[in-house]
C-alpha positions in Angstrom: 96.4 -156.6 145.4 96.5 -159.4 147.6 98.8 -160.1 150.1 100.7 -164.0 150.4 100.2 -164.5 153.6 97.1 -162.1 155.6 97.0 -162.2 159.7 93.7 -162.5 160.8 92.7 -161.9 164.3 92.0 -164.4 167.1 88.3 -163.4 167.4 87.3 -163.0 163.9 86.1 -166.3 163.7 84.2 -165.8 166.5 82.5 -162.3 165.3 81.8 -164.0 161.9 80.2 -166.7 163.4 78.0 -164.4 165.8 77.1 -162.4 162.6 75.7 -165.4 160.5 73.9 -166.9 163.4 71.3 -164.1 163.2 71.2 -164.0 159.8 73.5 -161.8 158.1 75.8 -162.4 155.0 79.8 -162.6 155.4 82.4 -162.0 152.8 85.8 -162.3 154.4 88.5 -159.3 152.1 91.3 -159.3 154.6 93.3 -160.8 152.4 93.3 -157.6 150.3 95.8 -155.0 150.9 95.1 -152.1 152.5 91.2 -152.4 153.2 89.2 -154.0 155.8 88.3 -157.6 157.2 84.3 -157.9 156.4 81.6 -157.0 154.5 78.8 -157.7 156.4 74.7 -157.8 154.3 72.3 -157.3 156.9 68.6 -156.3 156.2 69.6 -154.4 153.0 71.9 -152.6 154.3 75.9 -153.1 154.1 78.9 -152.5 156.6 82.3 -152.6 156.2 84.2 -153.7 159.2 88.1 -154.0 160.4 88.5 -156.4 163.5 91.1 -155.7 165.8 91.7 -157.8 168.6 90.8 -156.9 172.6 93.9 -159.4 173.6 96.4 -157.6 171.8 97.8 -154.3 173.1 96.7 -150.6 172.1 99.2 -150.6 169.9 98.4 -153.5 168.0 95.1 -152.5 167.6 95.6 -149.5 165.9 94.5 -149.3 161.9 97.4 -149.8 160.1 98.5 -147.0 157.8 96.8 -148.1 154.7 93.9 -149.0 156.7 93.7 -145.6 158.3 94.3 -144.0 154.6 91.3 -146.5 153.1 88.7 -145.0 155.9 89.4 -141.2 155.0 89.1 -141.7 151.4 85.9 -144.3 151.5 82.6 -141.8 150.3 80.6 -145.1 151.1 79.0 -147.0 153.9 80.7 -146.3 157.5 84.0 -147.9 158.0 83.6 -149.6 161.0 86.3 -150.9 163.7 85.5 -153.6 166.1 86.8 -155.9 168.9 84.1 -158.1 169.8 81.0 -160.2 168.2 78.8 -158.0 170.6 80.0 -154.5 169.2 79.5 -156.0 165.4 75.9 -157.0 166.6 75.3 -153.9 167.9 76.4 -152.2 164.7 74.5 -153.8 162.1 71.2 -154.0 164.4 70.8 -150.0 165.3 68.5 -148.0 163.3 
């Protein structure tokens, strides 16, 4: 289902941007309900990643409810959470 009108964070351009620069492929799903922000292709491999925003405070950052409910029912690749391009570099370059 998607939503009318999705928030997306401050910094996700930012990460997205970071991501293609060295090479990896970008599909942007925050505007489904209930999921993630990304689907990041790098080297084969796939990661699903929710971007939350360093500015905002702890308790804006936290998944929301059907975000939380999507990671503990996903049986696929890792459900990743992160704030800055740096931590989703880090992700989809460790062995």
């Amino acid at each position: 289902m998607l939503r009318t009108a999705s928030r997306v964070d401050a910094n996700q351009a930012s990460i997205v941007r970071t991501l293609r620069a060295v090479g990896a492929s970008v599909l942007h799903v925050h505007q489904l309900k209930n999921c993630f922000d990304i689907l990041v292709g790098y080297r084969g491999r796939t990661f699903l990643m929710e971007i939350k925003d360093p500015a905002q405070p702890p308790s804006a950052r936290e998944l929301t409810p059907g975000e939380a409910e999507f990671k503990a029912t996903w049986r696929g690749s890792t459900y990743h959470v992160v704030h800055t391009p740096q931590e989703a570099i880090a992700i989809i370059t460790k062995n």
